[in-house]
C-alpha positions as CSV (number, residue, x, y, z in Angstrom):
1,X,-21.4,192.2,109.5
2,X,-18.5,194.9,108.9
3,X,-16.2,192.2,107.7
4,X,-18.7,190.8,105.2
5,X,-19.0,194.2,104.0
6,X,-15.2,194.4,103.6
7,X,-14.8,191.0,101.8
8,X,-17.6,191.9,99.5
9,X,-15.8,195.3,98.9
10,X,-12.8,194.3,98.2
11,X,-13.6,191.3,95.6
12,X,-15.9,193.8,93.8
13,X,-12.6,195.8,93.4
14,X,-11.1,193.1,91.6
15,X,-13.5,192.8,89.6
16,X,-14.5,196.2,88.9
17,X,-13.0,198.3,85.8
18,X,-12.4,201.8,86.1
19,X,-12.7,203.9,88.9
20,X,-14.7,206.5,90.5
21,X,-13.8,210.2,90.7
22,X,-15.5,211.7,94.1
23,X,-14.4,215.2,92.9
24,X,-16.2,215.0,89.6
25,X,-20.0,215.6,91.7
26,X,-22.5,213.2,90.7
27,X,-21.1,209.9,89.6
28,X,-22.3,206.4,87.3
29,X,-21.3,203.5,87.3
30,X,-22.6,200.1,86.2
31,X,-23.2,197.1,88.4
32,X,-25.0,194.4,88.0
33,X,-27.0,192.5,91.1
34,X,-28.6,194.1,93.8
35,X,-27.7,197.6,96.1
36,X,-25.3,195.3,98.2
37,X,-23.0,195.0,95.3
38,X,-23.0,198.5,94.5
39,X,-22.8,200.1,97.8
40,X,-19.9,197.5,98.1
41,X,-18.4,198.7,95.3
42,X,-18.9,202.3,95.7
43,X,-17.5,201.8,99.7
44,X,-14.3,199.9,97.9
45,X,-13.6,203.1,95.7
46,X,-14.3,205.8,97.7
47,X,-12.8,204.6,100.7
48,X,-15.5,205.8,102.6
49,X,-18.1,204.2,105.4
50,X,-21.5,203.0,104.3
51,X,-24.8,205.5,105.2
52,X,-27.4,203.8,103.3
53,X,-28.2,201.7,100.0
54,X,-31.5,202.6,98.5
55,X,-33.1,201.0,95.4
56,X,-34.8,203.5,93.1
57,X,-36.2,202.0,90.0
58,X,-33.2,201.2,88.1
59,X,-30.7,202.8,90.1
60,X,-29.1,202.0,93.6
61,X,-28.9,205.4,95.4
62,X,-25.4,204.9,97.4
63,X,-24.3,207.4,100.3
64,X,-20.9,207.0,102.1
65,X,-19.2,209.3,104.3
66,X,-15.6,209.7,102.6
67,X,-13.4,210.7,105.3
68,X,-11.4,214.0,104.9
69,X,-8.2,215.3,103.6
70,X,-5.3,216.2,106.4
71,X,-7.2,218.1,109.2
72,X,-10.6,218.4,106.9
73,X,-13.9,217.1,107.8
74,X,-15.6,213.7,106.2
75,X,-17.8,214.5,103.2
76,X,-20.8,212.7,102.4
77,X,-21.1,211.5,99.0
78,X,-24.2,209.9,97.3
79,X,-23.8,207.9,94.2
80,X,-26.4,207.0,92.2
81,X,-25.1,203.2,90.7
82,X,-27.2,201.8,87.8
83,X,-28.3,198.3,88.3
């Protein structure tokens, strides 16, 4: 399963314009098919390890525990992807 995910994350970084700035707080970005896309897509960016992947309405609610700077703790970040 884990190298699925990593397959899938890193051709939807080939594909994918742009990037995603973790520091900025609350985050957008468009993808198009389901929440697997986009939580593979948000795991490719951010680096971090896959939580969860929730569909809400027209959004795909993406959490991901980014791992830390240095000696710092992992954050965990949700990103709300618009599908």
């Amino acid at each position: 399963m884990a190298s699925l995910l990593i397959t899938a994350a890193f051709a939807t970084s080939l594909i994918s314009p742009g990037g995603l700035d973790v520091a900025a707080g609350t985050h957008a970005m468009p993808v198009s098919g389901d929440c697997s896309a986009a939580a593979a897509q948000v795991v490719a960016q951010t680096g971090g390890e896959l939580l969860s992947a929730q569909p809400r309405g027209d959004t795909c609610v993406v959490t991901v525990l980014v791992p830390g700077k240095g000696n710092a703790r992992p954050r965990k970040v949700t990103v709300r992807v618009p599908i």
